[in-house]
C-alpha positions in Angstrom: 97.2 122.1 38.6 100.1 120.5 36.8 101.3 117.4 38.4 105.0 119.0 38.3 103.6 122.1 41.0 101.2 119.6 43.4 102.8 119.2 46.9 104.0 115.7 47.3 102.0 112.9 48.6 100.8 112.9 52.7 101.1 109.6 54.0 98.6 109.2 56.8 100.1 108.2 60.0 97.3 106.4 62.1 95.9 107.2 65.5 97.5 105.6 68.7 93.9 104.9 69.9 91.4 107.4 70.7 92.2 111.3 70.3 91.4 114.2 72.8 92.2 117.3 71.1 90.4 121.1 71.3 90.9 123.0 67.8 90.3 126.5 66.4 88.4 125.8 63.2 88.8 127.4 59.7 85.8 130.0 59.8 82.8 129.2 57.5 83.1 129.7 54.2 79.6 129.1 53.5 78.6 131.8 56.0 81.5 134.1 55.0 80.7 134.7 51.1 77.4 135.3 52.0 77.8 137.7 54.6 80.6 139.3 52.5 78.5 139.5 49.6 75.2 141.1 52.0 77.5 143.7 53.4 79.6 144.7 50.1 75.8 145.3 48.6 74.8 147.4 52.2 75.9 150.8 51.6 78.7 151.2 54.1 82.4 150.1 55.1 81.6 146.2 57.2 84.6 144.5 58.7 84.1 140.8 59.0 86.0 138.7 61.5 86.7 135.2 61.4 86.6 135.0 57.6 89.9 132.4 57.5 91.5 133.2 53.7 90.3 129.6 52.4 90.6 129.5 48.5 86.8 129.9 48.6 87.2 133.0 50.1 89.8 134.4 48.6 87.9 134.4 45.1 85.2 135.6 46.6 86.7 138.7 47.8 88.9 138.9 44.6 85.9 139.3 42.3 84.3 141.7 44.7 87.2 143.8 44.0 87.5 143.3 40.2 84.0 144.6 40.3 85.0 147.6 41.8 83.6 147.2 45.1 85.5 147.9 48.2 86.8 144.3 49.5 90.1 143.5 50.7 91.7 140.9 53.3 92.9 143.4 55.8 94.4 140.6 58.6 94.7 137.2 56.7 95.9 135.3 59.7 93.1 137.1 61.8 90.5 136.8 59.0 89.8 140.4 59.1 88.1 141.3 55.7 87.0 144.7 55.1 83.5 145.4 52.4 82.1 148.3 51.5 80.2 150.3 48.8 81.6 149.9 44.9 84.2 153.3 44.5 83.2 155.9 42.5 85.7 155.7 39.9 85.2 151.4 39.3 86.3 149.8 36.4 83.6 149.2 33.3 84.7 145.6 32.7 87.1 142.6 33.9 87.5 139.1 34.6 86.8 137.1 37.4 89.0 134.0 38.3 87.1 131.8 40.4 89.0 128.3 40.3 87.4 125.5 41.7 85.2 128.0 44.1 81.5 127.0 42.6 79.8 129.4 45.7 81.7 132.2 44.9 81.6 132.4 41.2 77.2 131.8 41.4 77.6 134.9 43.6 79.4 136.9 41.8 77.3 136.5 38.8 74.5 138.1 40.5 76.7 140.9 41.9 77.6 141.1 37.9 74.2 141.2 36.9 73.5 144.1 38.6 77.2 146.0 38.4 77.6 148.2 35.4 80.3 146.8 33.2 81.6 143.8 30.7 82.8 140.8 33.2 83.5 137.4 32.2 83.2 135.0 35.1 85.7 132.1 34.5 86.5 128.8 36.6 89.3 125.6 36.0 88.6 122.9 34.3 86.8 121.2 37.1 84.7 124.2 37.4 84.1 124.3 33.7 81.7 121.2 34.1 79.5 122.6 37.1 76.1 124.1 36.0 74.9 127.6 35.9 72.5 127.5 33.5 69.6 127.9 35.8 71.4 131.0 37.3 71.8 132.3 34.0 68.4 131.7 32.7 66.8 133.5 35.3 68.9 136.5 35.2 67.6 136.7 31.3 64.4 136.6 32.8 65.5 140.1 34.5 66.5 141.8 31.9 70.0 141.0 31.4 72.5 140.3 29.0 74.4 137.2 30.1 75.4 134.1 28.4 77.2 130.9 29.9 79.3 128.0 27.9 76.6 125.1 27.1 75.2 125.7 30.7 78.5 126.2 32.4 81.2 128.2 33.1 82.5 130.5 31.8 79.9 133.2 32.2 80.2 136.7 30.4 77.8 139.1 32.0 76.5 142.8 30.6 75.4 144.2 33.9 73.3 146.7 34.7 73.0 149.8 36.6 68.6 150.3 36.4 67.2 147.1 37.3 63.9 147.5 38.8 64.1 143.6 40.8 60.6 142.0 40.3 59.4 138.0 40.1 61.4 135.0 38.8 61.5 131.6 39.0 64.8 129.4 39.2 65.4 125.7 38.5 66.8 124.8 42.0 67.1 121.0 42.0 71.0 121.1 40.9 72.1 123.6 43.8 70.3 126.0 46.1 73.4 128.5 45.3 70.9 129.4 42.8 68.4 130.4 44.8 70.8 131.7 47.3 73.0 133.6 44.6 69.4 135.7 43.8 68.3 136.4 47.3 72.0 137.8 48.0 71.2 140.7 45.8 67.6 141.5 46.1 68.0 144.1 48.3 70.0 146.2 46.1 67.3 146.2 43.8 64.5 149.0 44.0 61.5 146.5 43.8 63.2 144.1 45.5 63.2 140.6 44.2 60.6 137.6 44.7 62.7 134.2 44.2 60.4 130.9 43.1 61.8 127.3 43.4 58.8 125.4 42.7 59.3 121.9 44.8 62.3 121.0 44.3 65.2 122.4 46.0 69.0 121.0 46.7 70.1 121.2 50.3 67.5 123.5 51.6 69.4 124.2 54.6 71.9 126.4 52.8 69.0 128.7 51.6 68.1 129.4 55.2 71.7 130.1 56.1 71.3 132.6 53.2 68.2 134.2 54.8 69.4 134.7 58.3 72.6 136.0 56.8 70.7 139.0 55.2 69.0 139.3 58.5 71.9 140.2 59.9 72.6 142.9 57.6 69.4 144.4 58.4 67.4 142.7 54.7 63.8 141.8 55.1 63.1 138.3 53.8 59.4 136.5 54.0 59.9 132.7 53.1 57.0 130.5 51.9 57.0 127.4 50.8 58.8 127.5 47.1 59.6 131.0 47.2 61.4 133.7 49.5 60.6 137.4 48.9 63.3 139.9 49.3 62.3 143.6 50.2 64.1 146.4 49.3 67.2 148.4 50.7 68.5 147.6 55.0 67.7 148.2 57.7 70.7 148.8 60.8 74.2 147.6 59.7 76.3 146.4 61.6 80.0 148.1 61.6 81.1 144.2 62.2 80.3 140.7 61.4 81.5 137.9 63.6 81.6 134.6 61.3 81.9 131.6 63.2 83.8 128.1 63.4 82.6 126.0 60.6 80.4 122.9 61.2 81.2 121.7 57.6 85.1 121.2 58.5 83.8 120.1 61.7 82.4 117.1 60.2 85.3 114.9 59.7 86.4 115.3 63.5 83.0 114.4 64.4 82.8 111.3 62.2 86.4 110.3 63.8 84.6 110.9 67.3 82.0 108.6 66.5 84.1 105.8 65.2 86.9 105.2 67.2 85.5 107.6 70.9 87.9 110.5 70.5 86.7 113.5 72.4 87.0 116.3 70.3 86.2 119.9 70.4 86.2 123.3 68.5 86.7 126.7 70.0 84.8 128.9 67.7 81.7 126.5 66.3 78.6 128.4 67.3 75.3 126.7 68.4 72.3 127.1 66.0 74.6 128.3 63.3 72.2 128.0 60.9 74.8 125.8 59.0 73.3 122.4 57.7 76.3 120.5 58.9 75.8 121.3 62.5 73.5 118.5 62.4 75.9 115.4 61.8 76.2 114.3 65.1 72.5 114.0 65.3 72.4 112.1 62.0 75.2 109.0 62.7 73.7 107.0 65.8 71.5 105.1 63.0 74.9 104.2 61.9 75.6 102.2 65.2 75.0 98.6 65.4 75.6 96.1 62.6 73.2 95.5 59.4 71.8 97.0 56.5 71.4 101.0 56.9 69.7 103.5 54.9 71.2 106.7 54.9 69.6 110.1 52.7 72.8 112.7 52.3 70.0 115.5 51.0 70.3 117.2 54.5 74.2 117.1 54.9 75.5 116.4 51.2 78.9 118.3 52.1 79.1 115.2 54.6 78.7 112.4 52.2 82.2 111.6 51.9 82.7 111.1 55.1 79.6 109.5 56.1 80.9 106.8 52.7 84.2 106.3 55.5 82.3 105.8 58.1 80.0 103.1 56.3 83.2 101.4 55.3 84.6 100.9 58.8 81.0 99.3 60.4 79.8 95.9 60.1 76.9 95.8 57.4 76.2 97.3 53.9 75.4 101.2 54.1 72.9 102.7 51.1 73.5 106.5 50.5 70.5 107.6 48.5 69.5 111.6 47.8 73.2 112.6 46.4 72.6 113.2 42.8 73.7 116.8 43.0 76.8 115.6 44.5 78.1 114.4 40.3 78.3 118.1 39.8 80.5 119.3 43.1 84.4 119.8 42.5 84.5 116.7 41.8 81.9 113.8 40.9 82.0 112.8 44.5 80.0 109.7 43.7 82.4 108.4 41.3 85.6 109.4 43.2 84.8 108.1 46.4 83.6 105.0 44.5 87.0 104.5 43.3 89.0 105.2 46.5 86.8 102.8 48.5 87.0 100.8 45.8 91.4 100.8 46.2 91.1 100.5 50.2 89.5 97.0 49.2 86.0 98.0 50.6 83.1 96.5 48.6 81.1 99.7 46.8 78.3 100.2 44.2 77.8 103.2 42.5 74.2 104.3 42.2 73.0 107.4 40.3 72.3 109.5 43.2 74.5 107.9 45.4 76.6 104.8 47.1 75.7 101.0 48.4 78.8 100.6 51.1 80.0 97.4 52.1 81.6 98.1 55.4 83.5 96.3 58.1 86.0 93.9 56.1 89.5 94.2 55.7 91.2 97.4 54.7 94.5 97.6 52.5 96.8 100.4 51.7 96.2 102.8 49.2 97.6 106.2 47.5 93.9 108.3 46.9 94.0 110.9 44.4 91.1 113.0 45.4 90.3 114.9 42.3 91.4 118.1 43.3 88.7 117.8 45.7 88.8 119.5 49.4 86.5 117.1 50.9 87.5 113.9 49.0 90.7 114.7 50.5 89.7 115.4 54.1 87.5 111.8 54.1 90.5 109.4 53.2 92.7 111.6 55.8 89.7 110.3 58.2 90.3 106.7 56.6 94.5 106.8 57.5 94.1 107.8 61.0 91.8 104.5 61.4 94.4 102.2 59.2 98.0 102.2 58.0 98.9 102.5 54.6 96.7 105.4 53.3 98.8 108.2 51.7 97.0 111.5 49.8 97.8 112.5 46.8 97.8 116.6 46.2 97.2 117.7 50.1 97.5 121.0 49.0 93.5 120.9 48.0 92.6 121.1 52.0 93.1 125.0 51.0 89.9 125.1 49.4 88.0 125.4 52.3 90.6 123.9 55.6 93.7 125.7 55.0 95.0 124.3 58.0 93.6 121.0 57.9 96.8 119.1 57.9 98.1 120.8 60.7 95.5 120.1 62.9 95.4 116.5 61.8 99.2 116.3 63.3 97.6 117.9 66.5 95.1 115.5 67.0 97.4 113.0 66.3 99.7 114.1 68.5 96.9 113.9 71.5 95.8 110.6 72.4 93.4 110.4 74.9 95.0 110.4 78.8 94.9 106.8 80.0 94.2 106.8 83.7 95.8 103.7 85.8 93.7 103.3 88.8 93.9 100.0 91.1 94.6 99.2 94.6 97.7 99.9 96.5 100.1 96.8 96.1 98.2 96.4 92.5 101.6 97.6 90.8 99.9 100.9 88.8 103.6 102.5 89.0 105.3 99.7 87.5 102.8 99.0 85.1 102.0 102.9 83.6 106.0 103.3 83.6 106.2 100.3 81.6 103.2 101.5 79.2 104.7 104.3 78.9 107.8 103.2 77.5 105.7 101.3 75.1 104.3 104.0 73.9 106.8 107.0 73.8 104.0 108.9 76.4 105.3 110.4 79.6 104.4 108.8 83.0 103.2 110.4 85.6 102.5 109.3 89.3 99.8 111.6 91.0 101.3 110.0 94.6 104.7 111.1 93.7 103.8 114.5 92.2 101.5 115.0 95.6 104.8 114.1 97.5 107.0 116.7 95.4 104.2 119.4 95.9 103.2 118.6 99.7 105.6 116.3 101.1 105.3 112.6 102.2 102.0 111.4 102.1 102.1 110.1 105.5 102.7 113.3 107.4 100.8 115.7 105.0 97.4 112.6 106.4 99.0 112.8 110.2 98.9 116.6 109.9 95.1 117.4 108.2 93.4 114.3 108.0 92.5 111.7 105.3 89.6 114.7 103.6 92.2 117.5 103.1 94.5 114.7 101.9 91.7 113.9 98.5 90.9 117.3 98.2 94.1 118.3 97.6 95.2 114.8 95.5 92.1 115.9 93.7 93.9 118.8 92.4 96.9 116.7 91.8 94.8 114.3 89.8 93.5 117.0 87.7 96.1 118.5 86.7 98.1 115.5 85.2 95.1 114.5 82.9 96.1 116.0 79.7 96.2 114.3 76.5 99.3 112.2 75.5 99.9 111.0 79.4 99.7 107.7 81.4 98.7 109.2 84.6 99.2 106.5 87.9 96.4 107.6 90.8 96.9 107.0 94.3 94.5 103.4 95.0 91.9 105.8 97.0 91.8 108.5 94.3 88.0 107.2 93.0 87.0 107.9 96.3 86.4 111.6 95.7 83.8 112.2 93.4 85.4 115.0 91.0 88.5 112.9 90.5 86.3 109.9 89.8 83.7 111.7 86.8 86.9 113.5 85.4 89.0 110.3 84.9 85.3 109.1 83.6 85.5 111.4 81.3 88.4 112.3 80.0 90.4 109.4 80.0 90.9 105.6 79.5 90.5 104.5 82.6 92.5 101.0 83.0 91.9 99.0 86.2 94.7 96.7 87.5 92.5 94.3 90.0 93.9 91.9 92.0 93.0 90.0 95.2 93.5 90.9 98.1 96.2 87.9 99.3 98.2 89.1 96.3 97.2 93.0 97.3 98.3 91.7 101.0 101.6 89.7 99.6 102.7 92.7 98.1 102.1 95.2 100.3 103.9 93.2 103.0 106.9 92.4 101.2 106.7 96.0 100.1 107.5 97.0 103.6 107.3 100.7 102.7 105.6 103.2 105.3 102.3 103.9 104.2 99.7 105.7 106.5 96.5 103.3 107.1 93.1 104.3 105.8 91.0 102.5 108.5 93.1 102.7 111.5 94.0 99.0 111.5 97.3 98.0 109.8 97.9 98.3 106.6 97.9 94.7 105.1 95.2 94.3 107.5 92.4 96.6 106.2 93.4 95.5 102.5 89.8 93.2 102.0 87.7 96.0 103.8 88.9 98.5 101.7 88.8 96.3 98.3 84.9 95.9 99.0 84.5 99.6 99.3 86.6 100.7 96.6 85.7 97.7 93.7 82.5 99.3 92.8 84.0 102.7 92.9 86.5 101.2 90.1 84.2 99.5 87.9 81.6 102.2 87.3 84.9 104.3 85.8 86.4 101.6 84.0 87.2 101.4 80.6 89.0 98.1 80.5 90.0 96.2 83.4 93.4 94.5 83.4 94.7 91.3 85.9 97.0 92.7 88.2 98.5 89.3 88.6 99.9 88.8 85.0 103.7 89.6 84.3 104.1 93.7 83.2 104.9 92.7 79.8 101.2 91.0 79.3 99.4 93.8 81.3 101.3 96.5 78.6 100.1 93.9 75.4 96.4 93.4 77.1 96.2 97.7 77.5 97.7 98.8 73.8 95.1 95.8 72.3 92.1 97.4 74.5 93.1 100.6 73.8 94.3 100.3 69.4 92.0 102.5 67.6 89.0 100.7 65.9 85.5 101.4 65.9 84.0 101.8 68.7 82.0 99.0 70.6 78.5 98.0 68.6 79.7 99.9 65.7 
């Protein structure tokens, strides 16, 4: 893209403290052009759903339809996508524009291969340096007439209409799209096709993804070790294909989790996807702690510029090893997240197949060109919601494979986690969360007050229906003024009933203004205010029985406790320092 038509720079604004969002995720594209792909080669009309019109996809269904087959984006905001058989009057030739999108133009050369016709598979410059030569070699092997450009793009295919299938081995150890890119169109074949990798094999995960994807289109796949078998023709198809959230955007949010506690959530990721980047979560806690760390990116290499962010933000150097495929992505992610460490002031070596991090010093501002590349893009985003100063150069790249990845950056922005006030009475929690609040541009809000507006005074509601009626329904009160973005004041018995007490646990920062009980007895006193008793003895009176009952309750829901003594102006400075997003504890 010329420099005069890239969006202009995002400047990252960085996290209050920790987040607590829930967002519908981009669909995945790695599960999408597969299962577009399966069903265009199935022999009848397939809607997909969920298939969000990333770049990626796009292409993909683009050079399904140059080819002649039935593909077309019916709903691009609902990510309807409708495949079918190729029509019976296709085209003989044409070109296939597949940008930056490496999966969709190794896929398309296999649909190629075996589509009647002249096509001429083309990519951007970026694309023009990834290799296909394996791909290509081994459809020679079949039988057809295909050449690339010194091993890459662009690829000019003769395909062809009689293809029997058969046996052939594919160099795997640059990309499993290789591997993946054959088994897509075995079935279509009337010998099937037998697919052998020998040893080695680039993020292995993807080829299963692959397998179970053709599974659900009704193909028969045996897997062995180094080879995957594809039988001929389907079995039931399905008249729709639901594809889910994707774990691969996913990662970024879960890397954010893990550094600074943000609780954060997706709508539409599904359980045992199949997709290799499910797994991150699993993968970090070896991050914890300070040290030396060894980390091997081979199972999640989509991850590895995020994992590089996260190894520059703990305490101790971080050695990414098993990345060497990564030189050859849409960008050379090696080398470009070398560089933008490198301009953040974090100390970085680069190794052939991957990164030595030196993490946890000082972190300066920074404008990161990411190369035109999606994820290089998405892991400094991570890196400015942790520190000021770090703007991104061409945003627009999200679109690759997030289309919407800057908007739901803003949401989570835009949700800090609910910070909970709890305390005894006379320990000034409504003085202190208005104060905070004002601070922080959040909205107060004080569960007595809002009980009071909803039920009446507090006294009489207790007088009426007794202290238990009284928490069950301030129970309900409590819950529904935790929402991100709020300082929520709780009545100083709140903790007492045990929903209220695991909810504020968690989901919120709980902050704990504790006092002793001749200042809670002071207060209340000079207070004067009519407040029903608890115990039956006066109020000031039952102050140190209650404080013995409730301090336990407090401290096991805690998140930072805070002297209830100290002016409001050094409680507010104490809670924004506890609270300011950093890595989390041990990290």
């Amino acid at each position: 893209m010329d420099n005069a038509d890239r969006a202009p720079d995002f400047p990252i604004e960085p996290l209050r403290w920790a987040a607590d969002a829930t967002l519908e995720l981009p669909g995945s594209k790695s599960e999408a052009n597969r299962l577009l792909v399966a069903a265009a080669l199935a022999g009848r009309r397939v809607t997909a759903t969920g298939a969000t019109a990333s770049d990626d996809v796009r292409r993909l269904v683009h050079g399904l339809a140059v080819l002649g087959y039935e593909a077309r984006f019916r709903d691009e905001a609902a990510g309807l996508v409708e495949v079918g058989p190729r029509r019976t009057h296709a085209p003989g030739r044409g070109e296939l524009p597949c940008g930056n999108a490496g999966t969709a133009l190794r896929f398309l050369t296999s649909v190629a291969a075996i589509t009647p016709g002249e096509w001429t598979l083309t990519g951007d410059a970026a694309m023009q340096r990834r290799p296909i030569g394996p791909l290509v070699a081994a459809w020679r092997r079949l039988g057809v007439d295909v050449e690339d450009t010194n091993g890459c793009p662009p690829v000019r295919v003769r395909g062809r209409a009689d293809l029997r299938g058969g046996d052939v081995e594919v160099e795997a150890g640059a990309s499993s799209q290789f591997v993946s890119s054959l088994l897509l169109v075995g079935a279509a074949l009337p010998h099937g096709l037998t697919v052998r990798w020998g040893s080695a094999l680039a993020s292995a995960d993807y080829v299963t993804l692959t397998v179970r994807s053709l599974a659900r289109l009704g193909v028969q796949v045996e897997v062995a070790p180094g080879a995957a078998r594809v039988r001929s023709g389907h079995g039931a198809v399905p008249d729709t294909l639901a594809i889910g959230g994707d774990w691969s955007a996913m990662g970024v949010w879960t890397c954010l989790a893990h550094l600074t506690g943000s609780r954060l959530a997706a709508t539409n990721l599904v359980a045992d996807s199949g997709q290799a980047d499910e797994r991150l979560a699993a993968l970090l806690p070896p991050l914890d702690g300070t040290g030396d760390r060894p980390f091997d990116v081979a199972v999640v290499p989509d991850q590895f510029p995020n994992l590089a962010v996260v190894a520059a933000f703990r305490r101790g150097t971080t050695t990414f090893t098993g990345g060497a495929n990564l030189r050859v992505k849409e960008s050379d992610r090696i080398a470009v997240m070398a560089r933008g460490l490198a301009q953040l002031g974090v100390g970085v070596e680069e190794r052939a197949d991957g990164l030595v991090v030196r993490g946890g010093g000082p972190v300066r501002a920074a404008v990161i060109d990411p190369a035109g590349d999606h994820r290089i893009a998405i892991a400094f985003a991570l890196a400015g919601l942790l520190c000021p100063g770090v703007t991104i150069a061409d945003p627009a790249c999200v679109a690759k494979s997030y289309p919407g990845f800057w908007r739901d950056l803003r949401t989570v922005q835009r949700s800090p986690r609910c910070v909970a006030v709890v305390g005894m009475r006379g320990a000034g929690k409504s003085t202190f969360a208005a104060a905070l609040a004002q601070a922080t541009g959040l909205p107060a809000i004080d569960t007595d007050r809002e009980f009071e507006r909803q039920h009446g005074p507090i006294a009489a509601f207790v007088a009426a229906h007794g202290w238990p009626a009284f928490r069950a329904r301030e129970a309900e009160v409590v819950a529904a003024a935790v929402r991100p973005g709020r300082i929520v004041a709780t009545g100083g018995g709140a903790i007492e009933h045990p929903a209220t007490a695991a909810l504020l646990a968690a989901r919120t920062f709980v902050l704990w203004l504790d006092a002793e009980a001749t200042t809670l007895r002071a207060r209340l006193a000079a207070e004067g205010a009519a407040r029903p008793s608890v115990t039956g003895a006066p109020v000031d009176q039952e102050v140190e029985a209650l404080r013995r009952r409730r301090q336990p309750l407090y401290a096991a829901v805690a998140t930072h406790r805070i002297d209830a003594a100290a002016p409001t102006a050094e409680q507010v400075g104490e809670a924004l320092r506890r609270l300011g997003c950093r890595p989390a504890a041990g990290s």
